[in-house]
N, CA, C and O of each residue as an XYZ file, in Angstrom:
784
protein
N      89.086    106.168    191.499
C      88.451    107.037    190.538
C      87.743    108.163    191.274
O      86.973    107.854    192.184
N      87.964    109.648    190.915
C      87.231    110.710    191.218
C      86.231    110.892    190.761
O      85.818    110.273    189.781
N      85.533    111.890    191.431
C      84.093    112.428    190.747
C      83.944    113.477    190.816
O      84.061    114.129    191.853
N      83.633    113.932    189.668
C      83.761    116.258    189.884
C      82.408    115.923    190.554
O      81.808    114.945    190.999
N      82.189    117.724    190.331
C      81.103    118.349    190.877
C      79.677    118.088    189.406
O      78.465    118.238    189.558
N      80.147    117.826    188.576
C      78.949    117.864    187.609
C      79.038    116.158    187.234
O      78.980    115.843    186.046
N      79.148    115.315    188.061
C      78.904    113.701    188.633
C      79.641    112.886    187.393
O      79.375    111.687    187.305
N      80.728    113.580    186.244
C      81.540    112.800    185.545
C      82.700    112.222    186.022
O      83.605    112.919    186.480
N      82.790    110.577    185.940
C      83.710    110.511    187.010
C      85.448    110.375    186.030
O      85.616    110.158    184.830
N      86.509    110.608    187.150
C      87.771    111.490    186.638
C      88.931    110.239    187.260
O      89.017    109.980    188.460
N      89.381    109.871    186.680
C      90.718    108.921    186.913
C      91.898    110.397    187.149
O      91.948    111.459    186.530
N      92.833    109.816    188.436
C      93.401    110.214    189.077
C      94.857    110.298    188.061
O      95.339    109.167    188.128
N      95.518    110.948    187.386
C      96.539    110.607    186.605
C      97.994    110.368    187.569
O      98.420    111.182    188.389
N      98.476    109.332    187.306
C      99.575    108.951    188.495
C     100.921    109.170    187.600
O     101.105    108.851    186.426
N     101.958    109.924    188.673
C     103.145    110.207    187.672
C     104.133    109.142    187.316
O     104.361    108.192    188.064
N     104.652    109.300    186.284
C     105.640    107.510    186.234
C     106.875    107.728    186.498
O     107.454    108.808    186.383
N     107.450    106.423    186.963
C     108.546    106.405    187.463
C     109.905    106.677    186.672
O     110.012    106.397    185.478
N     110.514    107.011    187.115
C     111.900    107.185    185.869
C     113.417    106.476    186.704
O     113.658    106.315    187.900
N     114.077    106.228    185.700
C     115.322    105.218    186.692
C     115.886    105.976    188.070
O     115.378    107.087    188.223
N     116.497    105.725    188.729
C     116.997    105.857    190.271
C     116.141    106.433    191.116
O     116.276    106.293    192.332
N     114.895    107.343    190.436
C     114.326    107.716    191.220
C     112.788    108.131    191.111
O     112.154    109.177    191.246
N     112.451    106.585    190.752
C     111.138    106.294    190.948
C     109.941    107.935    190.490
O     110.139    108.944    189.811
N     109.103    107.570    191.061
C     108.272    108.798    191.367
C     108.693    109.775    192.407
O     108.281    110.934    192.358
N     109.590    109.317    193.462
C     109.827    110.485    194.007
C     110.130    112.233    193.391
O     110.170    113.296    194.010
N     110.276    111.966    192.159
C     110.871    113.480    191.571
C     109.367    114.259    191.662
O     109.526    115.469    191.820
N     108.201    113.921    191.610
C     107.176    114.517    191.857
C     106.738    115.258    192.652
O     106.087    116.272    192.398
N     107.120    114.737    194.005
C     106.663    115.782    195.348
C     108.406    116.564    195.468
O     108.785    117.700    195.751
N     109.114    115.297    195.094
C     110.467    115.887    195.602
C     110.511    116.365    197.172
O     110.451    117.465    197.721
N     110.638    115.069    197.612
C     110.485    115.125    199.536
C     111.865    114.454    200.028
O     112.942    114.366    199.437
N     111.606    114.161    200.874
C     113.591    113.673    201.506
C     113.470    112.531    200.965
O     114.381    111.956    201.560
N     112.806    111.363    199.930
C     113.046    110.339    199.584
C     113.573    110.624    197.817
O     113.989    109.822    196.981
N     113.347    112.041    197.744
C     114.173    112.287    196.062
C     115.211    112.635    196.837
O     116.055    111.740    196.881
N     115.469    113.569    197.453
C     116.367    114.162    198.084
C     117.796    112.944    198.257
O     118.907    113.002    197.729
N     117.071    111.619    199.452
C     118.280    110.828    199.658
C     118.609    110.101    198.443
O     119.785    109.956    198.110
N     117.752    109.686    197.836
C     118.309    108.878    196.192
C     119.201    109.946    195.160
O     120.151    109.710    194.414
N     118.763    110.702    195.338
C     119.772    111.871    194.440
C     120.699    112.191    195.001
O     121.657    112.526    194.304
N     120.860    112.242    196.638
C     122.169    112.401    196.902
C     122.771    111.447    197.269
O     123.347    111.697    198.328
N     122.903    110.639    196.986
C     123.203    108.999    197.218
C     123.982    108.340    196.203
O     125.022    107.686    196.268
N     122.958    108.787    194.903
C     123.120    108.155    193.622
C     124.467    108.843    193.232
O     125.527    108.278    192.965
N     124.199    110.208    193.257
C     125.339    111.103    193.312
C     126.711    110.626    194.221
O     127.815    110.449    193.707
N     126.421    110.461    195.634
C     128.279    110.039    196.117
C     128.350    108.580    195.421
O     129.486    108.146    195.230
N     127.486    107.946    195.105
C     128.304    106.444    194.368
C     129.065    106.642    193.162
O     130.176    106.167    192.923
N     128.280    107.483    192.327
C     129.200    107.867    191.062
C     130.245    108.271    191.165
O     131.281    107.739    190.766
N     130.013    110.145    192.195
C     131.488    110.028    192.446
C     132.542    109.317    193.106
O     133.765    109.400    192.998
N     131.617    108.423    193.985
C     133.304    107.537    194.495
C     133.626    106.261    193.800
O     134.577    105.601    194.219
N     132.749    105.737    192.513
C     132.874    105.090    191.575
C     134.395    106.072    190.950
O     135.520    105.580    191.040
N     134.221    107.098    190.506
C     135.196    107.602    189.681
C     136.415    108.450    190.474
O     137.387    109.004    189.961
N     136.087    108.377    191.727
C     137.165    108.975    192.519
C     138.020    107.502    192.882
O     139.036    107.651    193.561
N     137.721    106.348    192.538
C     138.318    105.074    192.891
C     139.084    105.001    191.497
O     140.304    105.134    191.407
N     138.337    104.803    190.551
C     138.730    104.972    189.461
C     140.130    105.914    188.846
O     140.981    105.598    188.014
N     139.980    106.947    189.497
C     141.076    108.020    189.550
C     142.363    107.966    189.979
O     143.358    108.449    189.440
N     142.216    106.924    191.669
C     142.809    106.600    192.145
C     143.358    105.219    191.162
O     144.471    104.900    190.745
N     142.664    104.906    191.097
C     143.383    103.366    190.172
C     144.453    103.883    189.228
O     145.625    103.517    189.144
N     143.860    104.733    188.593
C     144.550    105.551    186.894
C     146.093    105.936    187.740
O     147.212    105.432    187.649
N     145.564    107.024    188.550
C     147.185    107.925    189.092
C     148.241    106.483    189.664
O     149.376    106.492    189.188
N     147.987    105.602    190.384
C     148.875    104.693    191.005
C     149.072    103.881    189.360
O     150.209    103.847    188.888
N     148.298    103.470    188.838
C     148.852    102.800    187.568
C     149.630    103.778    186.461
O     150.471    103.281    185.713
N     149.309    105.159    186.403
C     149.774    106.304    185.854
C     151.527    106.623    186.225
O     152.467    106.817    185.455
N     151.484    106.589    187.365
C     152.687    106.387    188.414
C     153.813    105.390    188.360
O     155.012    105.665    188.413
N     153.131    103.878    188.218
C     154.001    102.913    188.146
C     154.185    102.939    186.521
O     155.178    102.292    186.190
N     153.640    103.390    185.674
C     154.377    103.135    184.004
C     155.027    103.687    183.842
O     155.969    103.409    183.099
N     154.827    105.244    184.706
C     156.358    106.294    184.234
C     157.495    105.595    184.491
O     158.236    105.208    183.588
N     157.750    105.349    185.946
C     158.218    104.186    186.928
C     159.187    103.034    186.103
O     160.406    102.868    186.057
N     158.049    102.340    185.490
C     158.551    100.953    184.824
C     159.168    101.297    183.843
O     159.597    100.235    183.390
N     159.602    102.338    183.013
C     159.602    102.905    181.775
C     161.046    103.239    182.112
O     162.038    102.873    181.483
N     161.001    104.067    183.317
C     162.445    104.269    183.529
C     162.517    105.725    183.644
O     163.583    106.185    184.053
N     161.537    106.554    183.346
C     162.007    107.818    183.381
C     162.432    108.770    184.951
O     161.870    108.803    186.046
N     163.687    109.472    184.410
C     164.163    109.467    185.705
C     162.935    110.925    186.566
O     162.000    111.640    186.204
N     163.800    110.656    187.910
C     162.479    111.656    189.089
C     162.609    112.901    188.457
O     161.557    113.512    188.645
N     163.294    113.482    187.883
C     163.021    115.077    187.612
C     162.486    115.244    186.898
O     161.897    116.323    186.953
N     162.114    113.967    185.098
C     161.564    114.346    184.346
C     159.829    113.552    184.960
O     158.757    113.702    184.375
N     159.974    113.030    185.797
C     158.853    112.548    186.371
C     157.862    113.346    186.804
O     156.691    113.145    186.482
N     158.279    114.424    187.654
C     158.134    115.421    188.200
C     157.273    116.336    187.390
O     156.167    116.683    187.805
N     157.768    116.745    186.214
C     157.719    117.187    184.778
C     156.566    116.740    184.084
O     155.812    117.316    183.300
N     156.589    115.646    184.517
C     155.174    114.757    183.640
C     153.888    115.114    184.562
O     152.836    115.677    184.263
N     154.341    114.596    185.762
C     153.057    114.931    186.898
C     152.518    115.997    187.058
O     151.293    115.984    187.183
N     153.361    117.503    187.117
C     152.319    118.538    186.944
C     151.924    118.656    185.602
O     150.744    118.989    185.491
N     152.760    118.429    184.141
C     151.798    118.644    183.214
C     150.283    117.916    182.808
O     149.357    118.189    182.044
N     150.638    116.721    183.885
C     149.650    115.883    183.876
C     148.316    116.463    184.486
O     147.207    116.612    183.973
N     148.842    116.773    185.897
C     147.625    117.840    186.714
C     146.853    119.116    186.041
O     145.680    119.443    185.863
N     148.108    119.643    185.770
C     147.260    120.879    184.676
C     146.189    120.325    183.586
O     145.109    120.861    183.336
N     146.759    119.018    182.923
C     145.565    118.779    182.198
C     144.479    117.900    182.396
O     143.475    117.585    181.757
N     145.029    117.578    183.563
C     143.578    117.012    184.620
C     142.451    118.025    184.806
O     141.270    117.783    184.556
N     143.019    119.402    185.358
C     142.296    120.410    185.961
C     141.769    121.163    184.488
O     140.632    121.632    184.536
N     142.342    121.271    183.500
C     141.749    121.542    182.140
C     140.442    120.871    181.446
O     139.476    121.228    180.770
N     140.900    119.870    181.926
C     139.923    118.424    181.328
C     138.305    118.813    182.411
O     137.184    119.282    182.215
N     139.000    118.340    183.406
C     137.713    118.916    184.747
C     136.952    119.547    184.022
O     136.036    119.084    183.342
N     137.508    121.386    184.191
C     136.588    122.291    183.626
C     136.337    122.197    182.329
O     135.284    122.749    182.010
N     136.830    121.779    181.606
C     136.499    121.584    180.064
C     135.211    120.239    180.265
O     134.176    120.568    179.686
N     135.142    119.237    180.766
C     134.003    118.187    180.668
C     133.135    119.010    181.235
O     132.029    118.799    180.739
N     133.086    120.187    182.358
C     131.774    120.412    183.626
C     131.105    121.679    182.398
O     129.911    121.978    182.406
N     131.842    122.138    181.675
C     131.313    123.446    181.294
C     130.654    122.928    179.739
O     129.561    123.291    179.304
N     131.488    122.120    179.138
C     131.076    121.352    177.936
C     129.650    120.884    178.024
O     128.740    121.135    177.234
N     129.609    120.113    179.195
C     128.399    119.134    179.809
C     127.271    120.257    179.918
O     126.239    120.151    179.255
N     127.449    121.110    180.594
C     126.631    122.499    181.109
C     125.882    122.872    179.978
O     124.659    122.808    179.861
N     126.933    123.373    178.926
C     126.220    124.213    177.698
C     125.397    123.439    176.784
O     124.305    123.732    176.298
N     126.263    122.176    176.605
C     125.130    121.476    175.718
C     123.838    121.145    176.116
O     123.271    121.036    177.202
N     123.443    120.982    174.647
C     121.606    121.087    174.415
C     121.400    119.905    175.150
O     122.314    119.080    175.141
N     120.151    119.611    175.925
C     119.553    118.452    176.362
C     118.725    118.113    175.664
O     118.015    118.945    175.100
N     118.548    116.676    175.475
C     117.202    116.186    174.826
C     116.844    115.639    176.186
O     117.443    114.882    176.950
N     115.652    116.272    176.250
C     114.332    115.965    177.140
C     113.760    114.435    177.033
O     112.825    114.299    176.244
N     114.033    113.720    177.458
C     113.848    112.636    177.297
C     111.860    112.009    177.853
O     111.431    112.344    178.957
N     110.849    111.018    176.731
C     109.812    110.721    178.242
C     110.517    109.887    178.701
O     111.623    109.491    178.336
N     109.637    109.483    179.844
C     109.841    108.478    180.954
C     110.268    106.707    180.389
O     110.986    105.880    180.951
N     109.566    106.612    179.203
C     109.864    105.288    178.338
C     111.433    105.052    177.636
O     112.232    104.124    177.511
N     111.327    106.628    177.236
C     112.760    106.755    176.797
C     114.208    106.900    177.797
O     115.342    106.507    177.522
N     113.700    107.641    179.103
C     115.084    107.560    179.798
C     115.145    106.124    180.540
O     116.157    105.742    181.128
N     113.770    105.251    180.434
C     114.278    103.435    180.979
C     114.957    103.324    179.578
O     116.168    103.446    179.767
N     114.725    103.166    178.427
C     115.502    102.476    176.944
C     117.321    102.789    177.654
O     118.229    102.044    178.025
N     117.127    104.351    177.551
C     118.466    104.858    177.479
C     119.219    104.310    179.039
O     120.379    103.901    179.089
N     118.428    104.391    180.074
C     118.984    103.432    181.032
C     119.526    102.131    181.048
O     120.597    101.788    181.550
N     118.801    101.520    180.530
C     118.848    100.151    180.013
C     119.895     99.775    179.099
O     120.535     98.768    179.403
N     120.292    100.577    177.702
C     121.097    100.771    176.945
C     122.272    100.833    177.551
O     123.174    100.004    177.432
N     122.291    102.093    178.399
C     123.842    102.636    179.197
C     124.222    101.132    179.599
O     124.976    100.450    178.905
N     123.563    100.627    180.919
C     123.723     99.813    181.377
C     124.706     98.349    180.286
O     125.936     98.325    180.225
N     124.200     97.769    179.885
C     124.563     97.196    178.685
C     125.697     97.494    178.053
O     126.625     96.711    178.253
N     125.860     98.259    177.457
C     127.342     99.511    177.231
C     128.003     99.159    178.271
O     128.573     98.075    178.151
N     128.156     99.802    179.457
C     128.968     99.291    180.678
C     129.189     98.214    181.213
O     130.026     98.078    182.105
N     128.389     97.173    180.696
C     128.814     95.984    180.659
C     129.586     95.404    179.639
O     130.619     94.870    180.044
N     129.406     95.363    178.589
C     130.407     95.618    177.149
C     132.114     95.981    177.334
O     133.006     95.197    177.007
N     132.314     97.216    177.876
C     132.783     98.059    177.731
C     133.858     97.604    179.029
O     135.036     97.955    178.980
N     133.666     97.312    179.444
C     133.979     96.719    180.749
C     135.005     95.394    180.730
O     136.024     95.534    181.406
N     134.871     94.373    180.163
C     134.919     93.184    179.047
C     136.182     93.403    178.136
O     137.321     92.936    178.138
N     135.261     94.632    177.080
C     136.776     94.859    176.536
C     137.897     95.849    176.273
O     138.786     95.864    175.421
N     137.564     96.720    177.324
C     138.537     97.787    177.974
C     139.954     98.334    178.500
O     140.447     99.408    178.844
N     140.508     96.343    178.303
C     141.477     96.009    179.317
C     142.623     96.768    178.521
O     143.284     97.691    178.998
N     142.792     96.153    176.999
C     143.957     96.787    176.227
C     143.965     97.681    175.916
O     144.894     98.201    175.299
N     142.309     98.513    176.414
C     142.440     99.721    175.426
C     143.310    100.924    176.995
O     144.053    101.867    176.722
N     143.002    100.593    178.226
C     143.695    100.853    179.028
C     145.325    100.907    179.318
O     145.857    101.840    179.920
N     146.004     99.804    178.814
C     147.586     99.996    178.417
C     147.769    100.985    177.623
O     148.589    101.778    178.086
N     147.231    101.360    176.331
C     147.223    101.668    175.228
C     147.565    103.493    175.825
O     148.562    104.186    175.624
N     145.942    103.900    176.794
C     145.987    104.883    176.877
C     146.463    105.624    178.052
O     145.916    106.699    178.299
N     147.389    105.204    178.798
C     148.232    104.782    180.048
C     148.520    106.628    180.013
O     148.193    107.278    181.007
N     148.941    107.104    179.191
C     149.569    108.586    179.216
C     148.492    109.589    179.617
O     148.649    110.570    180.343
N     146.792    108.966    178.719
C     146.175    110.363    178.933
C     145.299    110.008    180.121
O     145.025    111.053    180.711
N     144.787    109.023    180.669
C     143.926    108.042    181.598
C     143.777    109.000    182.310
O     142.633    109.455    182.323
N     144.974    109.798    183.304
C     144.168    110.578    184.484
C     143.398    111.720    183.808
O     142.379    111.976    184.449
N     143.564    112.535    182.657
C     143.213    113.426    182.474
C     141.590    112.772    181.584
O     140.790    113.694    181.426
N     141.212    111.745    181.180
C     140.167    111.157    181.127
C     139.399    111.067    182.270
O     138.379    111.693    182.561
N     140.019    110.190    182.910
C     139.133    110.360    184.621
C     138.585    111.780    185.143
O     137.537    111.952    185.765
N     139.621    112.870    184.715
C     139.415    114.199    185.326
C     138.131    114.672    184.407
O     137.302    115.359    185.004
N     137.863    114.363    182.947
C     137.271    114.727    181.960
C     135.792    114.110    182.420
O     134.773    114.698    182.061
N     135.708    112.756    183.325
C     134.495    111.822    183.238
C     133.869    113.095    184.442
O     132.933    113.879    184.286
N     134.393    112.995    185.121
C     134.113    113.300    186.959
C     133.464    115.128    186.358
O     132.409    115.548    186.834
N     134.099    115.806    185.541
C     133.659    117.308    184.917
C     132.232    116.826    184.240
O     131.276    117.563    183.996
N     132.284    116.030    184.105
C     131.017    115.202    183.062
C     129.638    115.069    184.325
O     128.598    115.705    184.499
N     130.111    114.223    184.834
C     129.148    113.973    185.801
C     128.903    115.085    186.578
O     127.751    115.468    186.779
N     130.069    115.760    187.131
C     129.030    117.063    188.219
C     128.113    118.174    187.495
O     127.588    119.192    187.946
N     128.112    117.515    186.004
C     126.947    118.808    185.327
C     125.775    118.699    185.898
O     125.051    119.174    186.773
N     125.872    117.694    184.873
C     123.784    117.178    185.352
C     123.556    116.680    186.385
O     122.343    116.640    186.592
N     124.465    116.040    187.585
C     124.582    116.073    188.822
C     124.246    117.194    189.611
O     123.417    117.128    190.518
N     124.783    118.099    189.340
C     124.663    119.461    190.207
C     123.593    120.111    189.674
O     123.203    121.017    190.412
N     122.663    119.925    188.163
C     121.776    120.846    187.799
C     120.232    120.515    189.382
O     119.969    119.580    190.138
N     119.902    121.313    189.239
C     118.058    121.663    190.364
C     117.625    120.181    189.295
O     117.458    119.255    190.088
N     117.445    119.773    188.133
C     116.435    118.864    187.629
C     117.034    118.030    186.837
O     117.498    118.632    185.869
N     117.223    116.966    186.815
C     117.580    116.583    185.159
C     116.518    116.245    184.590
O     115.332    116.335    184.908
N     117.230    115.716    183.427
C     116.488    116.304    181.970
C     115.207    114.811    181.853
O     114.311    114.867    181.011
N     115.327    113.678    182.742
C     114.761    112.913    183.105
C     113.728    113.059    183.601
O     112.671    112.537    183.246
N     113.997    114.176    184.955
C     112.985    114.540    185.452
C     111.722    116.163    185.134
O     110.822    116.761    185.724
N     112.554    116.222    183.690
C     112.084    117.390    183.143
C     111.286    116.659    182.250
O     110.134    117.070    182.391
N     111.329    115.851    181.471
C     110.808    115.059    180.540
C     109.408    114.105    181.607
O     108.370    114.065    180.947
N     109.343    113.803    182.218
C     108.480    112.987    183.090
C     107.924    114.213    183.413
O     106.769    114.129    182.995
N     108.128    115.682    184.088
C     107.114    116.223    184.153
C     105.884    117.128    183.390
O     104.815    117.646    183.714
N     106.910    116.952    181.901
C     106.174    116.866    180.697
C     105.145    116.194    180.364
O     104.014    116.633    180.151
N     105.607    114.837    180.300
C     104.517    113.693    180.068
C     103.784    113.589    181.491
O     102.747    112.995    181.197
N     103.750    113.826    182.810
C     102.531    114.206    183.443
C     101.985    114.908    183.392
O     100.781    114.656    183.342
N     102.486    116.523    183.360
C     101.172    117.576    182.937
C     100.410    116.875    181.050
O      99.210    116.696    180.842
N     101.232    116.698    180.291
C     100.414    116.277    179.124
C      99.168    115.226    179.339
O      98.005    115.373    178.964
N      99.592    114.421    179.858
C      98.234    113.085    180.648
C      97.532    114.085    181.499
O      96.330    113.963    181.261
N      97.719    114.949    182.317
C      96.309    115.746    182.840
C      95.616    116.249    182.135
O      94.387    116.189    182.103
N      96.715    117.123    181.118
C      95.564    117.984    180.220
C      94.959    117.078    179.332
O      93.903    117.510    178.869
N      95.299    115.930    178.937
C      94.895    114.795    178.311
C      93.135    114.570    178.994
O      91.996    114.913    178.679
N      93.736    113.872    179.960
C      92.430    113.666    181.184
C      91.248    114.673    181.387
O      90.079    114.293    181.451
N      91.588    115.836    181.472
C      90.866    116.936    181.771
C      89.816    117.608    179.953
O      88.714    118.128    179.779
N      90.935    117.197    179.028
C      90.161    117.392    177.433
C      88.896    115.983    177.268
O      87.792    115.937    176.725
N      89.622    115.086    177.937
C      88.110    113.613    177.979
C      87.129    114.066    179.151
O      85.919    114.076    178.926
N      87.602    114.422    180.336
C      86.604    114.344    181.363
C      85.614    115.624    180.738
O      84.431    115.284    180.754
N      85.867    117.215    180.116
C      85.238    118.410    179.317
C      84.090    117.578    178.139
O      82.893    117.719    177.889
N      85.369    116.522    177.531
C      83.623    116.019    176.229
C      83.108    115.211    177.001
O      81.943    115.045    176.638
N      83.240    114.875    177.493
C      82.109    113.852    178.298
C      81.220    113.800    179.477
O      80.630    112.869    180.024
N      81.315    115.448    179.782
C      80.519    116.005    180.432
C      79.202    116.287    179.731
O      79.515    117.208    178.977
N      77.953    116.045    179.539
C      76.730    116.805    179.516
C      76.304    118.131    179.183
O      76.152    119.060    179.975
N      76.078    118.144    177.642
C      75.909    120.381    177.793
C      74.523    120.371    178.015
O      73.704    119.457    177.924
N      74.374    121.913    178.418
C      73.218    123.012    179.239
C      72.584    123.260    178.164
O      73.079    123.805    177.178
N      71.270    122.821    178.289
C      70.655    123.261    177.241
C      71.095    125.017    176.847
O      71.869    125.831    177.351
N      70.285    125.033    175.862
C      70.979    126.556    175.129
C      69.615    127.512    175.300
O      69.935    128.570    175.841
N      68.279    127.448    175.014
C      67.124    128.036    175.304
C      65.815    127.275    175.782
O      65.687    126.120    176.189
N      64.983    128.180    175.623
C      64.098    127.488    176.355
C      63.104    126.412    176.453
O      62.638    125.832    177.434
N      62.795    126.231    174.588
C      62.146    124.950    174.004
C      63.273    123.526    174.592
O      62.896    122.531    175.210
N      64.665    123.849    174.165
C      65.497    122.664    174.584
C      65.173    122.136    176.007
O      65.059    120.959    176.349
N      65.008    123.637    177.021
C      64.726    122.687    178.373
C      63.627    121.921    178.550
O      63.569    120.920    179.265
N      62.457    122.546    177.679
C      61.375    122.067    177.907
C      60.615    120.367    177.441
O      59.686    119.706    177.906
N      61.500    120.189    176.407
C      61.940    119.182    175.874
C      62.690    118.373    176.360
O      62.566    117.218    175.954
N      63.667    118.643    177.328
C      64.275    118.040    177.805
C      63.901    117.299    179.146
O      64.536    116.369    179.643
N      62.611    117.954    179.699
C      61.523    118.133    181.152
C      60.660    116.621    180.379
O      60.641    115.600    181.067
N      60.215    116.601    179.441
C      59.346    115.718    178.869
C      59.687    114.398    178.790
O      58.913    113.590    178.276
């Protein structure tokens, strides 16, 4: 606990943590720095594995199907083109849309939530994967455009929202520590009265 200069004493407001990266987003020193860029190559090599899975399974259905190499050929760049469509269509999509600013309570819920979801999803994914065997790489290409948005933004919206709700708790702090300071008398009977 602090103590100003006019002897009211002042609790220190401490910033809260938000998922992957703790309080570090506060000073933002090489310990946000390595968790953000960290957190960042797992995702992408989460979905660059992923990618890889899709194209070799993408590969063997044309394959199993029977279609011959020229129309194969045929499939694979139209496939790429709409890989590279998808890309920029998820990174720029991701970009423009509105953010909700999330507080710090809300991006653990929504952490927590995701999490859960991806466990779900995970479980029962398997058929929906045969199913979508044709568009899969250009999904993968669509996820990975997804992620380098708010990946690549200076802040996310996590850490925009947490520094919301810390400046709000100062000015919070600073409106209690003002009433509960002591007023100056106003003239001169008050001081004198106040001497007595």
């Amino acid at each position: 606990m602090k103590s100003t200069a006019d002897g009211v004493p002042r609790e220190q407001v401490e910033p809260a943590a938000i998922p992957r990266l703790g309080t570090t987003w506060f000073d933002r020193g090489a310990g946000y720095w390595l968790r953000r860029i960290a957190h960042g190559c797992f995702q992408l090599a989460l979905l660059l594995f992923a990618g890889l899975v899709v194209t070799a399974f993408y590969a063997g259905f044309w394959e199993a199907v029977g279609v011959p190499r020229s129309a194969r050929n045929a499939v694979y760049a139209v496939t790429a083109v709409a890989c590279l469509l998808s890309l920029v269509a998820g990174f720029v999509r991701t970009r423009r849309a509105p953010v909700e600013i999330p507080t710090p309570e809300q991006a653990w819920r929504e952490h927590r939530s995701r999490q859960r979801r991806n466990a779900a999803s995970a479980a029962g994914g398997r058929w929906t994967l045969l199913l979508l065997a044709p568009v899969l790489p250009a999904t993968i290409a669509w996820a990975i455009g997804t992620w380098a948005a708010p990946t690549l933004a200076r802040r996310t919206a996590a850490e925009i929202g947490a520094r919301e709700d810390y400046e709000r708790r100062v000015r919070e702090q600073e409106e209690r520590a003002e009433a509960a300071r002591p007023l100056l008398p106003r003239n001169r009977a008050e001081r004198r009265h106040g001497r007595r």
